[in-house]
N, C-alpha and C positions, 0 to 999 in steps of 0.2 A: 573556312574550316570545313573542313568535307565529315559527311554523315557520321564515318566512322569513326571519327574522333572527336566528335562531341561527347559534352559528360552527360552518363545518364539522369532521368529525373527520379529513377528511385532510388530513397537512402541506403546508407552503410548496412550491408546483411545483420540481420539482429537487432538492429534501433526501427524510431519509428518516427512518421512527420504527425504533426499534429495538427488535423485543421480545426478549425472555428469550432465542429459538432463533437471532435474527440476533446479538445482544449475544456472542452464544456463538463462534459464528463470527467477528466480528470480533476478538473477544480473541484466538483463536488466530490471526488472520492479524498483528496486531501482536504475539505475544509473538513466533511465527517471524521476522517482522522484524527482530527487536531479535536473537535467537539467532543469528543468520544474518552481521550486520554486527559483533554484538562479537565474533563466533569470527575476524573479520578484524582485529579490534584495534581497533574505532571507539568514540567516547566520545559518549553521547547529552546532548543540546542542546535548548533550546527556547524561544522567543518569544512574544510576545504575538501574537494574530492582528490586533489593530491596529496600524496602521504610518503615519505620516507620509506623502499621497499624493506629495509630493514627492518622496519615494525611485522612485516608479516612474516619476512624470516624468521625472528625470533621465535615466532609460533610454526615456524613449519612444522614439525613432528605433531601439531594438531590436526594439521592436514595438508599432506602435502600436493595432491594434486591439485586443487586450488595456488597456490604459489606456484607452483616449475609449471602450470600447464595453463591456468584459466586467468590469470592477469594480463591486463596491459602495463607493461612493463618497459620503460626507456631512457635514455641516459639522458638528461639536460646539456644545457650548455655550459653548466659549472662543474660540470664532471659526476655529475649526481645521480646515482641511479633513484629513480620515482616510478611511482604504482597508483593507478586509479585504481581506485578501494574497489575492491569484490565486496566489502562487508563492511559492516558499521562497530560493530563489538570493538575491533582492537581501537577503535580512533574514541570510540567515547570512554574505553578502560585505559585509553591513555592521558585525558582529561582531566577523569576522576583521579587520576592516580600522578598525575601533573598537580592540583589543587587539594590534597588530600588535606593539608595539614589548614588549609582554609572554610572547607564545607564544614556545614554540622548535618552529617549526614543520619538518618538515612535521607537520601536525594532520590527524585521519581524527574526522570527526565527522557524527553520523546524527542524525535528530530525524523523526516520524512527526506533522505537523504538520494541522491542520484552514486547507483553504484554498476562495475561494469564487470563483467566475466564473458572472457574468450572462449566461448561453448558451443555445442549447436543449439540453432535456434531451434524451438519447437511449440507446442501449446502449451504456456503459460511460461515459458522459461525463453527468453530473448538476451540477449549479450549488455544489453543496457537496459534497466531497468528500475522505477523509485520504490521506497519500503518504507514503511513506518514500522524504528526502531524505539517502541516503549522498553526503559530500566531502569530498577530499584537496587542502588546500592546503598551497602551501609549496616544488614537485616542479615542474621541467620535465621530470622523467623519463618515457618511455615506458611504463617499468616500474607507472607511479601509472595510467595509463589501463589497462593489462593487468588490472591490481589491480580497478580499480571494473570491470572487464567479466567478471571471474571472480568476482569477487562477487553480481552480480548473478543468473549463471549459479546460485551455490551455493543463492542462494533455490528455486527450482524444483525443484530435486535435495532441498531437506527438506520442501519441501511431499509430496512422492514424486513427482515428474513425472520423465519421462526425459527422454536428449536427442534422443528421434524427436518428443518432445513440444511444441519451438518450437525456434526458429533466430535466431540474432543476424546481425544485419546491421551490417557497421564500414564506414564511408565516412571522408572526411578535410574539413573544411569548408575548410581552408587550399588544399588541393590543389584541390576543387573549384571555390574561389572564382578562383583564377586561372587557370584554365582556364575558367571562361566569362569573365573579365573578359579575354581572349584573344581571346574570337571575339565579344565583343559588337558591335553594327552601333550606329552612329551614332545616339546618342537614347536607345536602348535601355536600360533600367535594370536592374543588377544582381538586385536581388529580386523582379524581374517573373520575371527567368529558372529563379535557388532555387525561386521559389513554381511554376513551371508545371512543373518538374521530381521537384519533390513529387507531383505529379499524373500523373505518367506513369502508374502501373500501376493506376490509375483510372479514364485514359480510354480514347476511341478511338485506336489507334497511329496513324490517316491524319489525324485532328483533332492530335495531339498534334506529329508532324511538320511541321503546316502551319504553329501557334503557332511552333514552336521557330523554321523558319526567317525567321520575322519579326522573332525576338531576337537570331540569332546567325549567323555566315557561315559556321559549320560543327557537323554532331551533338556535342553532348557525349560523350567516350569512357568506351564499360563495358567494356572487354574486360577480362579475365584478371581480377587483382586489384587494380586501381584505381592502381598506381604505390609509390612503393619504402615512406613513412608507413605505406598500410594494411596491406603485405605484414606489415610489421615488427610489426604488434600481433600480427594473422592468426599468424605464425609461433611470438609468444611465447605465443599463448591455447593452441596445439595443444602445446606446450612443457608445457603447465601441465595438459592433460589437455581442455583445454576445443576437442572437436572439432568441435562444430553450429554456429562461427562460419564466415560467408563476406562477400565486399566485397555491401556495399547499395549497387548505383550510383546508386537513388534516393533513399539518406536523406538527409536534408539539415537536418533538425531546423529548429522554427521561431521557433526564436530569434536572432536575428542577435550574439550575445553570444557563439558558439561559435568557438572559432579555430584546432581543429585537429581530433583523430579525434573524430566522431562516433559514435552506435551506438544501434540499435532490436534490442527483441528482440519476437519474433511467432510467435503463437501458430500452428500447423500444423495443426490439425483444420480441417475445412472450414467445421464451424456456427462456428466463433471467429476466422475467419482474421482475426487484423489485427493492430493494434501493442499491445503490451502495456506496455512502456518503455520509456522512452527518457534519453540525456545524452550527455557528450562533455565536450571543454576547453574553459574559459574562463579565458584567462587575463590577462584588461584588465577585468575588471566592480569589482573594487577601487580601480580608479585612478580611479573616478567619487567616491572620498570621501576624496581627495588621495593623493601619496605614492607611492613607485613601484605598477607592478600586480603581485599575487601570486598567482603561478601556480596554476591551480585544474582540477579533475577532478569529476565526478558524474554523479549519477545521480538519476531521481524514479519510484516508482512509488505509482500509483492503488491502494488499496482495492478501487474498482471492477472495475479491469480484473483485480485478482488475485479474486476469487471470480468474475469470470465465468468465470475462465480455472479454476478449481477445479472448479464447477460443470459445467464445459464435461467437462473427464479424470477427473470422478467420483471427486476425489480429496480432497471430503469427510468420502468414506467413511472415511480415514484418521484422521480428527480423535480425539484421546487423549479419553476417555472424561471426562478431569477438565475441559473443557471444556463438557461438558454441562449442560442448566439448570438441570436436576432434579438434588434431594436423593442421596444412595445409601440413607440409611433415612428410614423414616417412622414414628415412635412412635405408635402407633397406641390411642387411650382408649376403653375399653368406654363412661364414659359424662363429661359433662364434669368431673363432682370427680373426677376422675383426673389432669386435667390438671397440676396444682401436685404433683402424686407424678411424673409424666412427668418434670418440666423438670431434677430432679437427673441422671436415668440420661442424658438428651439433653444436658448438658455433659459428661459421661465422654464421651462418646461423640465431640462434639466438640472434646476436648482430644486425643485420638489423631487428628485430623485428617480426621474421617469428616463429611462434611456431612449434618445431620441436622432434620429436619421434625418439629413434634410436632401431634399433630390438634388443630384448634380449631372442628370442625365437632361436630355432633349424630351425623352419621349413623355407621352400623351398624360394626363393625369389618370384615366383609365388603366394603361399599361403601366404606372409607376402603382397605383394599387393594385393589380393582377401580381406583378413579383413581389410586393411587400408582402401579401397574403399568402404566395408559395412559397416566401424563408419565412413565416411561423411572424408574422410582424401582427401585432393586434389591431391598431388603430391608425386609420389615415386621415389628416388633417388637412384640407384643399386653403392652399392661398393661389388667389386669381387675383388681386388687384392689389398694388402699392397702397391703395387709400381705407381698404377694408381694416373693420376694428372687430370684427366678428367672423365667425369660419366656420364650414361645416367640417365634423367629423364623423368617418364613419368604421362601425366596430365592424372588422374583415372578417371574422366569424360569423358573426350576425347579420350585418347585413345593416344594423341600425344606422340610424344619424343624427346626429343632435348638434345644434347652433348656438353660438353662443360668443361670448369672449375666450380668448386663452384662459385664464383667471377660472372661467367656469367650466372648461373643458379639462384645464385641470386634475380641479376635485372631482367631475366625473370620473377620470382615468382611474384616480386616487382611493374613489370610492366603491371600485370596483367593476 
């Protein structure tokens, strides 16, 4: 095969390969995920990433450039047209609304879903991407939106972030929609006005003024705390301890499936300023698959946008150590017939729960501790002789060495 048609070695524009150090990182951003929402009581969930494209038709007029433009969308072999989910909302409102007459709702359920959108790639937003999708169905209470917005919060707080470290924004989509549908002028379409008001703190304030009054016969109102809805979350989050929330006169979320408080949270450093997550109510997306509609509350957040935002407050450096790629020991063989005398003491070893590497190189025992100690390996264990019932080990940070049995080397490891 000649050069130029070989296949390359970098993935599909928009995806990502994951080696050993990101895999690492990713697991502890979903295992915090998953800690984070069942210390709220939520029961995790999960779907196929294939979905019937018809489900997201039915919601087209929610948004339709998501459907006609940002799906992978294709016809199977049994004549079927299918969609890899952009989104998680309709597959678990089709669940709840599948089981309705079996839940005793209200239900709190999470699932950390693989979803894909045909976009441009850019920073924080890639064509494939996971989210941890928390929701409370079952609640018209205000009480279930306060819920998903301190939960959200609690994420950040176990990652180790504070709360100088981003800022929730609570808007009301009900409250918002009829107040422009109040000042709209003749012609003028409701989601021209959402969508240009999205873009408020994007654009020029003299450009943004001159749009608005084209839509409406009078400014949209930001004052104070956006009216008596958003006060009422606003008062219960500060209630609850959660004080970095304030009214977002611009969120507006871009989904049209939202029907009361909204809410983005964003990151405050200046390299990361932007929106990090976002949800709100929906409480009509079940009536699309008969039956009355059941009240609904969530949230989604990006993969993406939580390591940049990690990345960003170097909060990394935090990550528990049992997440790391590398081994804690490296049995280390003078020469290769040592190997098969290795493999008994590396199950002691890991049967105490010690993740452990045995050499299956040639080289030197020297040079097999020199790479342990440069992939982050703690402790190296020297077997040199079939007949030895005791080993030196030594801690590749320190420099230490201690002798002993497996058995004692062990509880040292164990002991810290």
């Amino acid at each position: 095969m000649s050069d130029d048609k070989r296949p390359s070695t970098d993935p599909y524009k928009g995806v990502r390969d994951f080696y050993p150090e990101d895999m690492a990182i990713q697991r502890y951003i979903f295992d915090t995920w998953a800690k984070a929402a069942e210390s709220f009581g939520f029961e995790r969930y999960d779907a196929s990433i294939l979905e019937p494209s018809e489900l997201y038709r039915a919601k087209a007029a929610e948004n339709e450039e998501i459907v006609n433009e940002q799906t992978y969308t294709f016809i199977d072999k049994g004549d079927r047209e299918v969609t890899l989910r952009p989104e998680m909302t309709p597959t678990v409102a089709r669940m709840v609304a599948g089981r309705r007459r079996e839940l005793s709702l209200p239900v709190r359920w999470y699932s950390i879903p693989n979803l894909f959108r045909y976009e441009r790639a850019q920073r924080g937003r890639l064509r494939e991407h996971w989210q941890l999708n928390c929701d409370i169905f079952g609640t018209h209470n205000v009480q279930a939106d306060v819920e998903i917005i301190a939960l959200a919060a609690s994420i950040f707080k176990l990652f180790g972030a504070t709360d100088a470290d981003f800022e929730i924004r609570v808007n009301n989509r009900a409250a918002l929609t009829r107040e422009i549908e109040s000042k709209l002028r003749p012609g003028a379409r409701l989601n021209d006005a959402l969508k240009l008001l999205d873009t408020k703190p994007k654009i020029d304030p003299a450009m943004y003024a001159e749009e608005e009054a084209k839509l409406l016969t009078a400014p949209i109102t930001t004052d104070g705390e956006g009216g008596p809805e958003i006060t009422e979350v606003l008062t219960a989050l500060r209630a609850r301890g959660v004080t970095n929330a304030c009214y977002g006169s611009t969120i507006v979320r871009g989904f049209n499936y939202y029907t009361g408080t909204i809410f983005e949270i964003f990151d405050t450093n200046p390299d990361n300023r932007r929106s990090l997550l976002g949800g709100g109510r929906y409480d009509n997306l079940t009536a699309l698959f008969g039956g009355d509609p059941i009240p609904a509350v969530g949230f989604g957040f990006g993969d993406v946008t939580m390591r940049d935002f990690l990345e960003t407050h170097d909060l990394l450096s935090k990550m528990p150590a049992v997440y790391k790629s590398a081994p804690t020991v490296l049995i280390a063989t003078a020469d290769s017939t040592l190997i098969e005398h290795a493999s008994p003491c590396a199950s002691v070893l890991r049967d105490a729960g010690i993740r452990t590497v045995v050499n299956l190189s040639d080289k030197s025992i020297g040079e097999q501790r020199k790479k342990a100690a440069e992939a982050g390996v703690r402790f190296a264990i020297n077997i040199e002789s079939k007949d030895a019932t005791e080993y030196t080990m030594r801690d590749l940070s320190s420099g230490e060495e201690t002798t002993g049995t497996i058995a004692t080397l062990v509880e040292k490891i164990t002991q810290g």
